[in-house]
C-alpha positions as CSV (number, residue, x, y, z in Angstrom):
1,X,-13.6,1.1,23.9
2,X,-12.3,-0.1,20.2
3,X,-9.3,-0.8,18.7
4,X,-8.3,-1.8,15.7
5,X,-4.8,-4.3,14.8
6,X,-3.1,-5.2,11.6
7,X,-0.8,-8.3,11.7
8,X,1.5,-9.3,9.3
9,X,5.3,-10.2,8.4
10,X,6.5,-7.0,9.0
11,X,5.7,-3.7,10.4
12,X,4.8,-1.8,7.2
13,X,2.4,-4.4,6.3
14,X,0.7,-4.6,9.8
15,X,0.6,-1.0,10.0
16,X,-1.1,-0.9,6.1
17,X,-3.7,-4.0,7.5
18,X,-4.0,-1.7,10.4
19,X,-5.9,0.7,8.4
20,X,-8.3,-1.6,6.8
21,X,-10.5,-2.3,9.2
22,X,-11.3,1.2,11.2
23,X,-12.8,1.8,13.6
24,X,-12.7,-1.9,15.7
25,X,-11.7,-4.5,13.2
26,X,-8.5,-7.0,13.2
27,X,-6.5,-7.5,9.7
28,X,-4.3,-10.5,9.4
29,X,-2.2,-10.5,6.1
30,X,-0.7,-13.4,5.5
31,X,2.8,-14.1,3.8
32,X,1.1,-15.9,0.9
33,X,-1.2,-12.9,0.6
34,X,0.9,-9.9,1.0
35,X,2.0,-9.1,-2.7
36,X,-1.9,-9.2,-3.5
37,X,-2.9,-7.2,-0.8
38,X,0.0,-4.3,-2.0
39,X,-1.0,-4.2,-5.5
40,X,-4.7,-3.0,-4.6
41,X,-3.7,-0.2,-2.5
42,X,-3.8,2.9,-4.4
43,X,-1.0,4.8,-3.8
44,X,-2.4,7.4,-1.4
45,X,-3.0,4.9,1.0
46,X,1.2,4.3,1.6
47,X,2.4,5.6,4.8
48,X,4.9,8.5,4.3
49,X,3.5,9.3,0.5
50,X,2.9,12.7,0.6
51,X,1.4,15.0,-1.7
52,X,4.5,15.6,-4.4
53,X,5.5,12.1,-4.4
54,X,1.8,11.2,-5.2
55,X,2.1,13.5,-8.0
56,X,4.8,11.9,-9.5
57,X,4.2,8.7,-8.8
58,X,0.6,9.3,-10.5
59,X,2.6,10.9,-13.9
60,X,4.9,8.0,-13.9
61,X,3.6,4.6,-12.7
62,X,-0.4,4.9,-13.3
63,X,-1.6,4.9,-10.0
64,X,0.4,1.6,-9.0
65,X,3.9,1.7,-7.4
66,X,3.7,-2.2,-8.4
67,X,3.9,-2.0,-12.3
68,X,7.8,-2.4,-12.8
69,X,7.7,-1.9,-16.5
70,X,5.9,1.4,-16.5
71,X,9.0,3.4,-16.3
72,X,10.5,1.6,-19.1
73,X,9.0,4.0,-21.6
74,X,10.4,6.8,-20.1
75,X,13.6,5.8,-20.5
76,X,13.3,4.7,-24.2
């Protein structure tokens, strides 16, 4: 049998680690850690980003959620 656990300060991040380590692996992220660990993620990998939003989210913010400025040249 295998399993496979993400832990973390919260459940979005522990279900995020949860994934990182399939099929029998354990991923701790610490709070220290967890900023770095989101800005790597591609966008895809967010739970509940479906295929529009990644569309959008692509066009606007260059394939990171966690560039703040990006929309900033929309606007102007």
């Amino acid at each position: 049998m295998t399993a496979t656990a993400g832990v973390s300060i919260n459940k979005f991040l522990a279900k995020m680690a949860s994934g990182q380590n399939k099929p029998n692996g354990l991923t701790v992220i610490l709070p220290e850690d967890a900023i770095a660990f989101v800005e790597q993620l591609p966008i895809e990998k967010f739970h509940g980003i479906g295929e529009v939003t990644l569309q959008f989210a692509i066009r606007f913010f260059a394939h990171s959620l966690f560039r703040p400025f990006a929309i900033v040249n929309i606007i102007e």
